[in-house]
N, C-alpha and C positions, 0 to 999 in steps of 0.2 A: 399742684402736685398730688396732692390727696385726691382731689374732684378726678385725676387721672389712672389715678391707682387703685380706685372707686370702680369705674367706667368698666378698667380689663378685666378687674376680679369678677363683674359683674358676665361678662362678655365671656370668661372662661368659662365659670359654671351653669352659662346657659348651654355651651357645648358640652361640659364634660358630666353633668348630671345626668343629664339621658341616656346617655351611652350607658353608665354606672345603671343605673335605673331600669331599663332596659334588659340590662346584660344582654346585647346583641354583641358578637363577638367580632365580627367582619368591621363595624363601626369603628368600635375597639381596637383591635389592629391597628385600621389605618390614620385612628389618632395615637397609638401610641407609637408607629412608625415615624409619624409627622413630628413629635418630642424628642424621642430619639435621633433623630437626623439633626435637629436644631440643636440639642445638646452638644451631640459629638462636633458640629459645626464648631460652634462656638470654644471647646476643646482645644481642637488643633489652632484654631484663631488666639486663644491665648499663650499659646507656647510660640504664637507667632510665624505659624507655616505659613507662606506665600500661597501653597495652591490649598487652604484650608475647605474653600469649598468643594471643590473638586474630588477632594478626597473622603468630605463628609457624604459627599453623592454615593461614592463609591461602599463605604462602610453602613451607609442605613440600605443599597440594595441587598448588598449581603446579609443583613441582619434582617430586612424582611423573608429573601427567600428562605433563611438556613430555620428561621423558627416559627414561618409561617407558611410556605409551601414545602420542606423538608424535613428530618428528624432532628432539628436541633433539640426541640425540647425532650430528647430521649437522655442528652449528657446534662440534667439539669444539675446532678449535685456535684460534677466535674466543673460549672461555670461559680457554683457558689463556693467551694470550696479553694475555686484559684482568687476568686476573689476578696474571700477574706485574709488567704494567704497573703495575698500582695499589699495588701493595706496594713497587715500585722509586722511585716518584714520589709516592707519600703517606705512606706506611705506615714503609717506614726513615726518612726525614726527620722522623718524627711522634718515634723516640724523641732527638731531640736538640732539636727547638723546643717540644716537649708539646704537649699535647691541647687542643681547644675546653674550655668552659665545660660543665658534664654538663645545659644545657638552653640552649634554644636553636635557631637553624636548623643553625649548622655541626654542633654536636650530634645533631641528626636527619641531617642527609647525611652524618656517619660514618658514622651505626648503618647506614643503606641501603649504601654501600662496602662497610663488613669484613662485612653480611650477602652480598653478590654474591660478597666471595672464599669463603665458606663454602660459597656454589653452587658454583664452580669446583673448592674442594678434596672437594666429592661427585661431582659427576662424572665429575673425575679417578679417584677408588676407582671409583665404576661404569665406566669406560673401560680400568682398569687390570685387575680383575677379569674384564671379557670378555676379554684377552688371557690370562689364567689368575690362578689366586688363588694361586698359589707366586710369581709375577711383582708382584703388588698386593704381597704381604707382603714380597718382598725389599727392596721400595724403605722399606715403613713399618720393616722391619728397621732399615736404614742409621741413622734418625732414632732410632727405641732406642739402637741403638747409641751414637750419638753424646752421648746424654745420658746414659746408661749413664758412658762414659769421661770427659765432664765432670764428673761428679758427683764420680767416685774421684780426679782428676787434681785437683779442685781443693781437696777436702779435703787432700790431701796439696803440695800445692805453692800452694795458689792464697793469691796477695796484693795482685795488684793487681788490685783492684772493675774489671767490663767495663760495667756501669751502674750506681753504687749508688742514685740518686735511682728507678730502678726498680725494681730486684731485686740487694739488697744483697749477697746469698748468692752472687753470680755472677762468676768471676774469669773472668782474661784466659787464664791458664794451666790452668783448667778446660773454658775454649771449645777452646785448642790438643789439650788431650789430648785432647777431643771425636774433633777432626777426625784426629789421628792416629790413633785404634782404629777412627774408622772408614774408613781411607785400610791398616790393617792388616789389619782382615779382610775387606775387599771385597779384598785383592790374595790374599790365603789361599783365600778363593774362587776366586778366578779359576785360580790355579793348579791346585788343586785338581779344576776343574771337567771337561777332559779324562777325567778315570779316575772322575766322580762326573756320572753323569747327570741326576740329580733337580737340579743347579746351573745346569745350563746354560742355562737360560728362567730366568735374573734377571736383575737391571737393571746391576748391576756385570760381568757377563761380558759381558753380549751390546753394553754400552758399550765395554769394551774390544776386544771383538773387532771390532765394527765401525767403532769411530774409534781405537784406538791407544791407550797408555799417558798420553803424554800428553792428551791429552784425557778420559780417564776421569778421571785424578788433580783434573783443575781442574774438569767438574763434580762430583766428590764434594766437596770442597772446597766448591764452593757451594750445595749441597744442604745441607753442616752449616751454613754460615751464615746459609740461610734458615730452616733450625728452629730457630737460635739467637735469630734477629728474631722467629718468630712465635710462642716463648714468652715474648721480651719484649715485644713489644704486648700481649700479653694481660694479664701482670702490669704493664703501665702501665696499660690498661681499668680491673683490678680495683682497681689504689692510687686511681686518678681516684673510682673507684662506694666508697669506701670496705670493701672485701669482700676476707677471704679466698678464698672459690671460685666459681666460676662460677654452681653450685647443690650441693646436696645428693643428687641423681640417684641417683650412686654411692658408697653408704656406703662411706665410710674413702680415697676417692679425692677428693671434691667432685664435679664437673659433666663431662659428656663436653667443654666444649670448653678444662678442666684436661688431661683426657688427650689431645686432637687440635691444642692451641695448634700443637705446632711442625710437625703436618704441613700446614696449613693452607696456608702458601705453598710446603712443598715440592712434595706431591702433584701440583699443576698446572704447577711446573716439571719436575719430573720426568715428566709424562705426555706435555708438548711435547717433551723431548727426545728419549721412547721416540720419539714420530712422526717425527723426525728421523732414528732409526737405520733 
């Protein structure tokens, strides 16, 4: 399992480094059209739609032309701002009352919702990424991070369940240390960043420097909270579909939207605020 989880990780960043590295844009695109399509795939496949493929065909054409041969990205802060909406007003409250019935109408108007926030949190990368791809990466950093320090914090300290009827594995003093390592080394950064230029174009400096300490501190803070949400709705999806991983995609990881659950509702927070600095 590991020798396999080895292999893809390794096999991912020989694609997806260059691209980053490069910043060829057309590249770009069409792997993040290729993510996109497999995500949303996988999407309606957990809410259990019979023509899931069919229909992810149909939603990553659209989401190619409308943001890459059309003016989609002219309504950028119209996609970030539905999509924090929907996550603030459906999506938290979904993990304390649960989910519809996995058939049904309300069942069908999730799977369309958390497919829209999937558009948003592409966009977001595509938006984030024309600003620069050391800028895209600092923000998906943050969210590593954070799960990175929950993981250590709460094997080591964690005892009181932050959901267990969702994701049992999940403590409360695993989500803290989260947000402490990443409240740690976004400020190591910052300081840092003066005497280290390659720093300077991220989202933790150019937050600080343009709205103050305070204010950096309370959105990082809820940038880890929203990756903490949007790995547990998905691990609510997958208990509801009865299924360990989203798909089989990526050997020894499951399905890309296993690895993109929690950026899901940060990305579009985080791109509205860049537009705010």
């Amino acid at each position: 399992m590991l020798k396999t989880r080895i292999i893809t990780a390794l096999v991912l960043l020989a694609v997806l480094l260059p691209v980053l590295y490069l910043n060829y844009f057309p590249a770009f695109a069409v792997i993040a059209t290729a993510f996109f399509g497999a995500a949303v795939w996988e999407s309606f496949r957990i809410f259990k739609n019979r023509q899931a493929l069919l229909i992810a065909a149909v939603w990553t054409a659209a989401f190619a032309y409308t943001f890459f041969f059309s003016n989609g990205m002219a309504q950028l802060n119209f996609w970030y701002a539905l999509c924090v909406a929907i996550w603030l007003i459906r999506f938290v409250p979904s993990l304390a009352t649960g989910l519809p019935p996995p058939e049904g109408l309300g069942n069908t108007l999730l799977s369309l919702v958390y497919a829209v926030t999937i558009v948003g949190c592409f966009v977001a990368i595509v938006a984030l990424f024309m600003h620069s791809p050391l800028y895209l990466l600092s923000v998906m950093a943050l969210v590593w991070i954070a799960d990175i320090g929950a993981y250590f914090s709460g094997k080591a300290f964690g005892k009181r369940k932050l959901a267990p009827s969702i994701s049992p594995g999940k403590s409360w003093e695993g989500a803290i240390g989260g947000g402490i390592a990443v409240l740690l080394i976004a400020a190591i950064t910052i300081f840092a960043a003066p005497s280290v230029p390659l720093l300077q174009d991220t989202f933790a400096v150019q937050l600080q420097l343009r709205r103050g300490w305070p204010m950096a501190l309370l959105v990082l803070l809820v940038l880890v909270a929203a990756s903490i949400v949007g790995d547990l709705f998905e691990s609510q999806l997958k208990r509801r579909a009865g299924i360990k991983d989203s798909s089989n995609l990526l050997p020894g990881h499951g399905g890309v939207l296993d690895r993109i659950d929690a950026l899901i509702p940060v990305l579009p927070f985080a791109a509205l605020v860049s537009g705010w600095l």
